[in-house]
Steps between C-alpha positions, in 0.01 A plus 500: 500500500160679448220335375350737302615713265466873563215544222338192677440684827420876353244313287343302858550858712299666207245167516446478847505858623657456774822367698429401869825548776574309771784439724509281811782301670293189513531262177216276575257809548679647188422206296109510647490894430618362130248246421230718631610826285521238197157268614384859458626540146830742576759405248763728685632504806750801609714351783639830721814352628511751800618207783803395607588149263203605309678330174462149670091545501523643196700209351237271673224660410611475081574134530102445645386745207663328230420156615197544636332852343494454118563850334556657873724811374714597807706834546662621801506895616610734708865432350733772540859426306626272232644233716123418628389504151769199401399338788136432462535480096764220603196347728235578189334793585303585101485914626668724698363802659668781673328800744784730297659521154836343482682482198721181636202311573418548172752397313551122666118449432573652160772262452302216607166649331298484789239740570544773758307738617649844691294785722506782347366811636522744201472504111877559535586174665212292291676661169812382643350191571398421170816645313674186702244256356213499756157328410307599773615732766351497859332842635609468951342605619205494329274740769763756499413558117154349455316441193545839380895488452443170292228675268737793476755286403337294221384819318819543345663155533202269418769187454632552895327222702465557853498278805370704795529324839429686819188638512329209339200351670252209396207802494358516182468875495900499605601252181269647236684844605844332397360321204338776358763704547668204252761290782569214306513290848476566865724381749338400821595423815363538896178584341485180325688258759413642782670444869160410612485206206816395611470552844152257431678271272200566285577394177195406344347864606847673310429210194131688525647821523746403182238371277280792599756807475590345097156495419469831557812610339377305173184686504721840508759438226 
């Protein structure tokens, strides 16, 4: 069962700023890449189950956050049907994000009242989104649409809170375009944990790189 409460995690994705991704095979490097992102004072952590048993490093990874990673939110991504949603709820996932709007994944997060979070492309599908009870829906990808979209967006619908990710980069000049454009988080991924970083198993450069990339989200929000 999730941790956290769906108004508990919008609340620390509008704190933070940002939610970092990651997926690897490896637990052991998982739970490094973990402790680094929160050493570097990331409070979510969007696991991309892409891999073949990812739900077993998953499911390993939650156990080390929860015993080891005081208020450690984890959320797993790149889910694609309403079975997959079950399953990592059932394993404690506390959010649920989607690269497409799917009305059956949200309805068993719904039921559960766990946040979820679908890409959506269009003011269509983000209306959509919310009519079904979204709280934050995820622009994929983000460089497709850019700042610009998100800007056009909130002009009419202030109250929509947007997630880009895609696109996203530790630049400054790159986040205060999606901040000012009013993103109420970014999702980050290669640009944040890089192959190199885990090719280096540098973790105390991506716990710099953390720390660093927040700071400068705080100064832009």
């Amino acid at each position: 069962m999730a941790q956290y409460s769906r108004i508990e995690v919008i609340q620390a994705m509008k704190d933070t700023g940002m939610v970092p991704l990651f997926y690897h095979p490896d637990v052991e490097l998982g739970k490094k890449v973990l402790k680094a992102c929160y050493d570097g004072g990331a409070r979510l952590l969007e696991f991309t189950a892409r891999g073949d048993f990812a739900y077993e490093v998953f499911l390993e990874l939650n156990k080390y956050a929860i015993k080891e990673l005081p208020g450690m939110i984890m959320g797993v991504g790149s889910i694609t049907d309403a079975a997959a949603a079950s399953l990592f709820i059932q394993m404690g996932a506390n959010f649920i994000v989607t690269p497409s709007l799917r009305e059956d994944i949200a309805k068993v997060c719904n039921r559960r009242k766990v946040l979820w979070s679908p890409g959506c492309g269009s003011l269509t599908e983000i209306n959509a989104a919310e009519e079904l009870g979204c709280e934050l829906v995820k622009l994929f990808p983000g460089s497709t649409y850019g700042p610009g979209f998100v800007k056009a967006i909130k002009g009419p619908q202030p109250w929509t809170s947007v997630m880009p990710t895609g696109g996203v980069s530790t630049d400054k000049d790159n986040l205060k375009g999606w901040f000012d454009a009013g993103v109420t988080c970014v999702g980050m991924g290669s640009k944040l944990i890089s192959k190199t970083i885990l090719e280096n198993k540098d973790y105390n450069g991506l716990r710099q790189l953390v720390a660093s990339t927040l700071e400068t989200i705080k100064s832009l929000q």
